[in-house]
N, C-alpha and C positions, 0 to 999 in steps of 0.2 A: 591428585590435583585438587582437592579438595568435594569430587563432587560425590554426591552419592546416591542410589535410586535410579542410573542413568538411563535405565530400559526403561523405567517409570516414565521418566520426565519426559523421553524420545514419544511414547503413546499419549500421553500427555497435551504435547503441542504438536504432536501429528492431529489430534482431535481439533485441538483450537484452528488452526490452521485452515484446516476443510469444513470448519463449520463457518456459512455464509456469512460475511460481513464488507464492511468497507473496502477493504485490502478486494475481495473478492470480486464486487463491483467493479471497482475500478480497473480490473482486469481485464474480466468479459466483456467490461464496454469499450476499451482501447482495443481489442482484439478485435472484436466485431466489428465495430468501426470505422477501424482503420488498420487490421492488417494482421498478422501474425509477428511483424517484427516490431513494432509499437506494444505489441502486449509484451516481448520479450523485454525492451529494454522499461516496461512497466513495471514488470517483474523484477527486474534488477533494481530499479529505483526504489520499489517497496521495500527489499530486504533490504538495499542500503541503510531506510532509513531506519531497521529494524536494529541493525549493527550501532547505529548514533545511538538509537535506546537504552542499548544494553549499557555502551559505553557511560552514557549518564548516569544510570542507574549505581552501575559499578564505583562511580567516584562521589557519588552520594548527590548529584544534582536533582535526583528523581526524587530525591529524599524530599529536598527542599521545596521543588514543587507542590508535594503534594500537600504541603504544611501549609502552604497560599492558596489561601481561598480565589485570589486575585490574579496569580498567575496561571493556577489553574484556567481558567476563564476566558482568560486572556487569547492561552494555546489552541483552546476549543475551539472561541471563535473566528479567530485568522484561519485556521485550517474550514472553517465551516466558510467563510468568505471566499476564499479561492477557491471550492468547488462550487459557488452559486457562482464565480466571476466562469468559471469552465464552463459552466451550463449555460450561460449569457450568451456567453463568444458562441457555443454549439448552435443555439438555437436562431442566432445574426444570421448566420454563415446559409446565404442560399442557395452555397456549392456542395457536393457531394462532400464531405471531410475524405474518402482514397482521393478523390482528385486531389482535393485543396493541400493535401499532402504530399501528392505526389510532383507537386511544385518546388516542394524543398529539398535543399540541397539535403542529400544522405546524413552527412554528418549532423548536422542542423537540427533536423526532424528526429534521430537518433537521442541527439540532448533535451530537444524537448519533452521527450515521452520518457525517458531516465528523472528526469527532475520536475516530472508531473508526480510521478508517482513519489518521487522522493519527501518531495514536501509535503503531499497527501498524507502518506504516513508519518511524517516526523511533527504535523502538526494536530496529530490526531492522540493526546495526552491519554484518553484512556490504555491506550498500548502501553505507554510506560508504566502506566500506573497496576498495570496485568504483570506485568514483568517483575517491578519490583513486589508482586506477591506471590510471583510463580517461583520464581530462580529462588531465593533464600529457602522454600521445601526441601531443597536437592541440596545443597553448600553445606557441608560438617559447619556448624557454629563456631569453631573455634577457625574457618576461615574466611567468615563475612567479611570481615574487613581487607581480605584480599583481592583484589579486580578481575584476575585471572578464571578464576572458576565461573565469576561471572560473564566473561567475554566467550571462554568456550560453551556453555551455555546459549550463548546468544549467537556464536556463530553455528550451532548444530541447530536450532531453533529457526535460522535464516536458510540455511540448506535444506530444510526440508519444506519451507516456503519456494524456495527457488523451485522446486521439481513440482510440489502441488502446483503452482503459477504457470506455470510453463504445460504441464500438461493442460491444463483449463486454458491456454494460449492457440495452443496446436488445435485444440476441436474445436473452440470458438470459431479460431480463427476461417475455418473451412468456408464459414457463410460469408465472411467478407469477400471471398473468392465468388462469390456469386451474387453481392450487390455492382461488384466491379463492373460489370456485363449488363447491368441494368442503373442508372443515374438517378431517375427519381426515385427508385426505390432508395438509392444511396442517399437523394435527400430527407426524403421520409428516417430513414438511422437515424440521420444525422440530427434532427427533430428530439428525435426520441432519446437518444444520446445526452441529448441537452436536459431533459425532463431528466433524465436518471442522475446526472451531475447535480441536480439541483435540491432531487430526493436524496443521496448523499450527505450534502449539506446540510438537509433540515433535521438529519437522524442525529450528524454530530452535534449541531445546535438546540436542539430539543431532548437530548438524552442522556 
């Protein structure tokens, strides 16, 4: 199919993956939070928007990005705006975030924590810009310009994000089971929730 080094590139972005960043954050604080099923559909949102990456990359949009100085910037900063607007609302809110969650209707609270994280990563351009200098090490040259080697790439790349996310989901998660039982300590998270959204933000806007 074009790829080559597969065990490489699987060690590779098994490394990238679990080494702490944004994606990771964003994790343990939706888990923590607010829950073990918020960090799930966190999880899915991330590698979604991990799947959009690749796609980009694959049809040469990531190409064109990266040639903009301007649009670069651009991507940066909306992604850096919506985790200081997340860290706003956190720090408003002088409800518990499980309670103020547990308000919403399942499916509801389900979309918003899928396309928190979605957007988190999809507006966070240093990903793509990782991607389009990871994947083409691994591509025989004579099949760059085929989309395919780079899609399965980026969906073995999102599978082992899903599993790393998801187990960092399940252990987080355990402590939210015990702010539940306790409120202000739930508000207290919830505080600190908001600081972390915020430090988020200034890492992608200052880095």
């Amino acid at each position: 199919m074009g790829i080559e080094n597969f065990i490489t590139f699987l060690v590779t972005a098994f490394i990238f993956t679990i080494t702490p960043g944004i994606d990771t954050l964003f994790v343990l604080n939706k888990s923590i939070s607010q829950g073990k099923k918020s960090g799930i559909h966190a999880t899915l949102g991330i590698n979604s928007g991990i799947l959009v990456h690749t796609l980009f990359a694959a049809l040469g949009f990531t190409v064109l990005m990266a040639k903009s100085v301007y649009a670069f910037m651009i991507i940066k900063y909306l992604g850096a705006l919506y985790l200081l607007y997340m860290g706003i609302i956190s720090l408003k809110t002088q409800q518990s975030l499980l309670a103020v969650e547990s308000e919403l209707k399942p499916v509801k609270k389900q979309k918003n924590d899928f396309w928190s994280g979605f957007i988190t990563n999809l507006l966070n351009p240093k990903v793509a810009l990782f991607f389009l200098a990871l994947f083409p090490q691994f591509i025989n040259p004579n099949a760059l310009e085929n989309p395919i080697p780079f899609m399965l790439l980026g969906l073995s790349f999102a599978a082992i994000g899903v599993v790393w996310y998801l187990s960092l989901t399940f252990f987080a998660g355990q402590f939210s089971e015990q702010f539940k039982r306790h409120p202000k300590a739930g508000v207290r998270l919830n505080q600190i929730s908001g600081f972390i959204f915020i430090l988020m933000a200034l890492l992608i806007a200052f880095n």
